[in-house]
N, C-alpha and C positions, 0 to 999 in steps of 0.2 A: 543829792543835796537838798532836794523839797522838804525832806524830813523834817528839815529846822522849822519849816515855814508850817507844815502841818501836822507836827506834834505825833504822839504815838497813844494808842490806848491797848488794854489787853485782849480786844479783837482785833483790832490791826494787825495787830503783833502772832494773835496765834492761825489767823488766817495767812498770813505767810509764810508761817512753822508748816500748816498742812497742804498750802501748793506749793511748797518744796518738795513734800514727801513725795506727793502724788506724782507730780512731773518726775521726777526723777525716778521716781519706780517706773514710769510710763519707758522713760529714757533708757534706763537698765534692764528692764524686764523684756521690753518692746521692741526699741529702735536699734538694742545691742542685741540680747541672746536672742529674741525673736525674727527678726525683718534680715541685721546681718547675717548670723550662724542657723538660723532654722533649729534651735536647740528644742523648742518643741512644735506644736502643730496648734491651730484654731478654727474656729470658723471666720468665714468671710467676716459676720456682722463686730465680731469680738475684736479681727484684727483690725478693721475700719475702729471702733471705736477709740480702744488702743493707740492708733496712730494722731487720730484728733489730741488727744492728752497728752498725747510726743510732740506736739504739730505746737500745741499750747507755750511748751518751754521754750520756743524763742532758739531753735537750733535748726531751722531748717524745716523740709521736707523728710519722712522715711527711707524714700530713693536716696536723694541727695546722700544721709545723713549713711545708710547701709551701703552705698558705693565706696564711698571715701573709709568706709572700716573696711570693709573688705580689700582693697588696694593697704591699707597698711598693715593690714597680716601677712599679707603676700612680699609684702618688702621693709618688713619690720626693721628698724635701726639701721635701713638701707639711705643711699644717698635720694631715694628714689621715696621715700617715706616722708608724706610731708610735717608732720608733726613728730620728727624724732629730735629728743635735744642733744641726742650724740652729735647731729648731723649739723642740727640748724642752731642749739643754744636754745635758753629756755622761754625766753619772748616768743618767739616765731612758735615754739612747738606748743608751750601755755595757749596761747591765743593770737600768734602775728600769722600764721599760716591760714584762717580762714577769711582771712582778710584781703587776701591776694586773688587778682584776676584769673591767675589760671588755675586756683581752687573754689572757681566761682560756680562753675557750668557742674551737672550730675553726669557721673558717667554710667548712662545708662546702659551699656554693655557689660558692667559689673554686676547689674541685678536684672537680671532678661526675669527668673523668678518672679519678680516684684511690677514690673512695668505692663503686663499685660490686664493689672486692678486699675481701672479708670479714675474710679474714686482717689487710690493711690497719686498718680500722675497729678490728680489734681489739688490733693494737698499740697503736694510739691511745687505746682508750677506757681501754685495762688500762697506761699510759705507765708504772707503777712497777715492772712484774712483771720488764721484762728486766734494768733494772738490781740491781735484788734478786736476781738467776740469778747476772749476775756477780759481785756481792760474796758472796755465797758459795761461790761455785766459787772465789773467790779465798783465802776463809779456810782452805777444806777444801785447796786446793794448798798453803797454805802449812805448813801441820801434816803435809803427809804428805811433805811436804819435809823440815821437821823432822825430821821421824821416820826417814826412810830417806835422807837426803842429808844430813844436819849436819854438813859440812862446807861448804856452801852459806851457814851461817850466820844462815839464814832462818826465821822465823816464820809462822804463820798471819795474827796480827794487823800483822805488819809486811809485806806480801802486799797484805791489805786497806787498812792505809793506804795505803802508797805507788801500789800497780797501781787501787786504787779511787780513794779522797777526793782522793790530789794529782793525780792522772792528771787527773784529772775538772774538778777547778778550773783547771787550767792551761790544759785543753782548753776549760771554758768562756771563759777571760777571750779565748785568742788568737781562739774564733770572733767574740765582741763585737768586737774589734776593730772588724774588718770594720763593721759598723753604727756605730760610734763615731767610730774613729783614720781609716778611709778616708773618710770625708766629709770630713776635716780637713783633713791634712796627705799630700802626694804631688804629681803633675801631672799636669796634664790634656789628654790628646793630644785630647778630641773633647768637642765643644760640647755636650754631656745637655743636658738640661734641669735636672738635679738639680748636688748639689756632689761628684761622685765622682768618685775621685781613684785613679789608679796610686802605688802605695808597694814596691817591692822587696823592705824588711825584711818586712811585711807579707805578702808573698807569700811569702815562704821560710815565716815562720812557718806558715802555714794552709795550705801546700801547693799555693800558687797563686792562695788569694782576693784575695791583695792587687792584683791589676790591675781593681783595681774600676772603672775610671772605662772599660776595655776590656770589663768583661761589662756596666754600663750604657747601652753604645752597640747592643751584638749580643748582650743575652742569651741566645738560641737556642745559643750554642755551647758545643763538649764543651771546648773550650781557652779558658783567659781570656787567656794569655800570648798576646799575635796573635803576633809574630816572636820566632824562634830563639831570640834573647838575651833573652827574660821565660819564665824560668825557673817551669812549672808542674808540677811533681811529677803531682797529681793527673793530667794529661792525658798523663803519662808510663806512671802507672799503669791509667789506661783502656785506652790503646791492646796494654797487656798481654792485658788484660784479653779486648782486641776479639780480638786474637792467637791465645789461646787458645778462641775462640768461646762464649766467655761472653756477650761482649755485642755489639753488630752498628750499622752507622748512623751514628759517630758527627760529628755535625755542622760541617763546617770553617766556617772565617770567610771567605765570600766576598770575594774582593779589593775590588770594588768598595764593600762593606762598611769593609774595613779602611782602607781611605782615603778615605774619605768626611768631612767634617765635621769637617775639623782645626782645632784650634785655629789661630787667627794670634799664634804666642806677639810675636812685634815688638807687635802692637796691643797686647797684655796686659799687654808691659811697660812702653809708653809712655803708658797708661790710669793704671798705679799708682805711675808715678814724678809723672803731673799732679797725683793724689790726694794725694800724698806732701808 
């Protein structure tokens, strides 16, 4: 709601546009196919950084954040899932389930992998410090923008709203999706066991998480989009990434994999027109 009070300009405005990207790439690339699934490999200093810019988005810890994915693959759409909306409805599974005490603690026996990086442990235990770096490095640019580019039109506190609080909310709502909207609504090219669902919109949004019901079948991989035409940014920006020898491994979707376990969409439809 600050916004009204401190106005918008088209730096404000596009430095939100790109710590949305970044964090969420960080989120997608990082704290999902990397830190959860191991879909590819790093060095120490790449996946320390990595997590800082996970650590940035206001979601926690990489422990934390790969515990709690990891436990919901394992009980996907289960009673035992705590963000499924089969189970719970769409508040709880959108955003009422990390709100709750006993989704407060990491479970650290989920990621033994992950907890012997000290660094690691310590993003996690200290989950407020990085976001509190960047909102003030955001206030401090904005003021010295002010100050020596006022033609830019920009503030300190309209920096920190826009590049912080809206960034951040926007980023949070499109990662919920994924937990929420892809259970829902999409199609389902392979039989889970769970109710996930490929959505496109969904996937432009988040940079590719929307072929959810393609990383339910073969979470092990660095790409959720299996073919050409499912557009995943993130797995565009990895293979940058690999390019540059940043990061090395990363995991393709076996054919046999990728056709495995299709749906009989005829049966599907002739099931819910009996229903019907």
């Amino acid at each position: 709601l600050a916004v009204f009070w401190v106005g918008w300009s088209a730096t404000a405005v596009w430095v939100a546009v790109a710590l949305y990207l970044v964090r969420m790439f960080a989120i997608t690339g990082f704290y999902h196919r990397y830190f959860s699934h191991k879909a590819f490999k790093a060095g120490r200093g790449v996946q320390f950084a990595f997590a800082v810019l996970g650590a940035s988005a206001v979601q926690r810890g990489p422990l934390w954040w790969a515990a709690h994915h990891r436990h919901h693959h394992a009980n996907s759409d289960t009673e035992r899932d705590a963000h499924s909306p089969k189970q719970h409805g769409f508040f709880r599974s959108h955003l009422g389930w990390f709100l709750t005490r006993e989704n407060y603690r990491t479970r650290e026996d989920l990621v033994p992998d992950l907890v012997r990086y000290p660094e690691l442990r310590f993003l996690d235990r200290h989950d407020q410090l990085v976001p509190a770096v960047l909102a003030v490095l955001l206030l401090v640019a904005g003021n010295l923008l002010q100050a020596y580019a006022p033609s830019l039109g920009v503030t300190g506190w309209q920096l920190l709203v826009w590049g912080f609080a809206i960034s951040t909310v926007v980023l949070y709502h499109a990662t919920f999706t994924v937990n929420s909207l892809a259970h829902r609504f999409g199609r389902r090219r392979y039989a889970t066991r769970d109710d996930s669902r490929n959505n496109v919109w969904l996937a432009l949004l988040t940079l590719g998480e929307g072929w959810h019901n393609n990383h339910h079948h073969f979470p092990g991989s660095a790409r959720q989009g299996f073919f050409w035409w499912e557009v995943d940014l993130t797995d565009y920006f990895l293979r940058v990434l690999a390019w540059m020898g940043l990061i090395h491994d990363l995991r393709p979707v076996p054919t046999r994999m990728r056709d495995a376990r299709r749906v009989d969409r005829l049966a599907v439809r002739q099931s819910a027109e009996a229903r019907g």
